[in-house]
N, C-alpha and C positions, 0 to 999 in steps of 0.2 A: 479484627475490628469490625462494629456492626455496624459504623456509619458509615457512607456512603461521602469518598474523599474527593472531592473536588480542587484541580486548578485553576484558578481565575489568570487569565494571559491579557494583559492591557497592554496593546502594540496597533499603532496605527498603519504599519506596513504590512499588507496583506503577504506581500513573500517571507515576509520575517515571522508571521504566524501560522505559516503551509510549513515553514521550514520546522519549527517551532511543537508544533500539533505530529510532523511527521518522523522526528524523531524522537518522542513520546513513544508515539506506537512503536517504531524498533524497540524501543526497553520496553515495552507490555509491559508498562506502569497499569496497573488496573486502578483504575480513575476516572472524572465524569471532569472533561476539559471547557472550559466556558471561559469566552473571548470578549474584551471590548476593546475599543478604537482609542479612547481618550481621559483623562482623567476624569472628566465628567460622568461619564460613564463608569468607572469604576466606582465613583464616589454612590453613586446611582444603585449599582446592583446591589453594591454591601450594606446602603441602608434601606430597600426595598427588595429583598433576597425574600420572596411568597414563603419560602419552606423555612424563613428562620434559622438556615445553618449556613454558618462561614464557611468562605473556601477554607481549605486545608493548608493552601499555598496559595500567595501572591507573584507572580513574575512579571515586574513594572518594568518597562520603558520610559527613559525619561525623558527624551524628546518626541511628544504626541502634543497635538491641536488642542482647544481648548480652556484644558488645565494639563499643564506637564508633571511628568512622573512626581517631580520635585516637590508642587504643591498637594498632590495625592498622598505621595508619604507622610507630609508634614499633618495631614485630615487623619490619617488613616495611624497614625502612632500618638496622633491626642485626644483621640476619642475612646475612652475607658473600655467603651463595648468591642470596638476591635482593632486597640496594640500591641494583643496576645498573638494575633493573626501573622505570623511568618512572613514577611516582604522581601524579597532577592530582585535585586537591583539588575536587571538584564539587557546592557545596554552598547551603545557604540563606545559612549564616550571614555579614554583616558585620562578626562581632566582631572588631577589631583584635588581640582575643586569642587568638582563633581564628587570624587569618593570621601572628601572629610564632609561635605556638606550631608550628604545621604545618609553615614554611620551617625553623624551627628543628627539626625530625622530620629535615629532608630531603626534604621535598615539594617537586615538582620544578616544579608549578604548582598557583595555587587559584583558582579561579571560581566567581564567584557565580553561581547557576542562572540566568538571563534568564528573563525575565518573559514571551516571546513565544515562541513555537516557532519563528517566522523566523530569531530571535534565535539561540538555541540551534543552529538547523541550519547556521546562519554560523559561530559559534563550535566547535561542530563540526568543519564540514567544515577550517577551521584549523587547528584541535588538532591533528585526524588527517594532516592533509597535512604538517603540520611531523614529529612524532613517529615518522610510519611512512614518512615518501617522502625529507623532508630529510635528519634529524639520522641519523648514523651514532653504534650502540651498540654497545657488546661483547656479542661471544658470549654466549649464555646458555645 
């Protein structure tokens, strides 16, 4: 692949993005990792992104300051130009209302954050090897 694949990580908890960013690098996902704080900021990067290319992958939080994950997703799978864009729901919460409300956004997957860092660096290196190496997407 000749583009150059980017994660965008929208979490407003700085240990939840060291955790996050750190086991990444254990699965040496080759990848160019790009963080923001809150929905606003995601809504931000992906419509003022200088180089014109979507991340490859979205991993939203849905409780962030704001705008929360929830209103991010609902921006980000009605706007034509990017609801092709992959979004994985990466979150605390177990609310049943939480996961019918988010598949119902068009959220593409939802996880609940693991408890262990092993955990996470498992589920991880999954995500990304399905998303960026398996599944073929449209152009962006």
């Amino acid at each position: 692949m000749n583009r150059k694949r980017t994660i965008l990580i929208a979490d407003d908890d700085e240990d939840d993005r060291f955790l996050v960013k750190s086991a990444l690098d254990d699965c040496q996902i080759p990848c160019i990792v790009q963080y923001v704080q809150n929905g606003v900021e995601v809504m931000n990067y992906l419509e003022n992104n200088h180089e014109n290319q979507k991340p490859s992958l979205i991993l939203l939080d849905l409780n962030m300051p704001k705008k929360d994950g929830r209103e991010a997703l609902k921006e980000i799978k009605c706007n034509p130009k990017l609801r092709s864009v992959p979004v994985i729901i990466l979150t605390t919460s177990k609310a049943m209302e939480d996961i019918n409300l988010c598949y119902g956004l068009g959220a593409n997957g939802y996880i609940v954050k693991p408890n262990s860092f092993s955990e996470l660096a498992d589920t991880l290196k999954i995500l990304t090897k399905f998303w960026l190496d398996v599944v073929t997407l449209p152009p962006i």
